[in-house]
N, C-alpha and C positions, 0 to 999 in steps of 0.2 A: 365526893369521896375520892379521894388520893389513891393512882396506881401502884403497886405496890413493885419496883420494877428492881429488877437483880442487878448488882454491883460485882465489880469482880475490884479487887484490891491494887492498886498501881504503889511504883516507891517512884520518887527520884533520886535516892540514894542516902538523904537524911531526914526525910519522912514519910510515909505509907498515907495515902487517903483511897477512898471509895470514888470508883467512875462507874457510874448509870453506865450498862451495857446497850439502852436504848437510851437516842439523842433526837432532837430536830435540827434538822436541817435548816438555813435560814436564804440559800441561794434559788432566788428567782429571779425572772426575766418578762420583764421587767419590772426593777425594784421597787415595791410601792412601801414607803416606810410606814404608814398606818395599817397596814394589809400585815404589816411584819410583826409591827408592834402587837397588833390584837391577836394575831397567831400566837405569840410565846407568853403573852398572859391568858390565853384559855390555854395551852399546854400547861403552863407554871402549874392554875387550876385544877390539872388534872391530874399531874404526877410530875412532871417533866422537868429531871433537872441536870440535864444534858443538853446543849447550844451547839450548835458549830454554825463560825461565820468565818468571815471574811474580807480585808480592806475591800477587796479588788467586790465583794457581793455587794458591797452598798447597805448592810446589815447590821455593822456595827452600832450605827447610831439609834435604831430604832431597835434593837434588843438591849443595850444599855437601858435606854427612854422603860422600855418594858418590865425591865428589872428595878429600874428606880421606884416605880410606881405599884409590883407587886409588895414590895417594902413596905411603901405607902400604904398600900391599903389593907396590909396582913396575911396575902397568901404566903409570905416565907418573911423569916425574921430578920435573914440577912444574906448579902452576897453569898457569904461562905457556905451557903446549902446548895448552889449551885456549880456546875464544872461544865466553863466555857473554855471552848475548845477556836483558835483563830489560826490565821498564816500569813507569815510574810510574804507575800508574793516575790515572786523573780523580777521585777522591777525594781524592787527596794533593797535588791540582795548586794548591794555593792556596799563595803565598810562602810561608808561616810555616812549612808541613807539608813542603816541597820537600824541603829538606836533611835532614830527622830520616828521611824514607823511603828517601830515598836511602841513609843508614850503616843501617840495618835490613838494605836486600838487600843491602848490602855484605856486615854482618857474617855475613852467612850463606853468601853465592858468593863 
């Protein structure tokens, strides 16, 4: 049975969605990405549709992999029920590097 967890309303200015006020976290040390993966499809399982990662966590790939697979096997219908939350780290922050980091944690989340 699915947690039933409270949303508070966000805008970015041309349209309103629902953020889970409760998220998981996905930074450990050190990163096991199977340890990761199976953490956010028993949350998925349980209620959890609030993420936060990270390049620099080593997480993106194995909560992408997570969400591919809850897809797969029917705990949610689609990306769009979940709100994953990332960061560009201060390494990637210079113009040039901005947008190549940006489609990295894309292609992964």
């Amino acid at each position: 049975m699915a947690a039933n967890v409270p949303k508070v309303t966000i805008s970015n200015g041309s349209q309103t969605m629902p953020l889970p006020v409760i998220g998981l976290g996905t930074a450990t040390q050190p990163q096991v990405a199977e340890t990761t993966k199976s953490a956010v499809l028993d949350a998925i399982g349980i209620g959890y549709r609030h993420f936060d990662t990270a390049f620099i966590y080593g997480s993106e790939q194995p909560l992408g992999e997570a969400i591919a697979e809850a897809i797969k096997t029917g705990l949610i219908k689609s990306r769009d029920e979940l709100f994953i939350t990332s960061k560009l780290w201060c390494t990637f922050a210079s113009p040039e590097l901005v947008l190549p980091a940006i489609k990295t944690s894309l292609k992964y989340i």
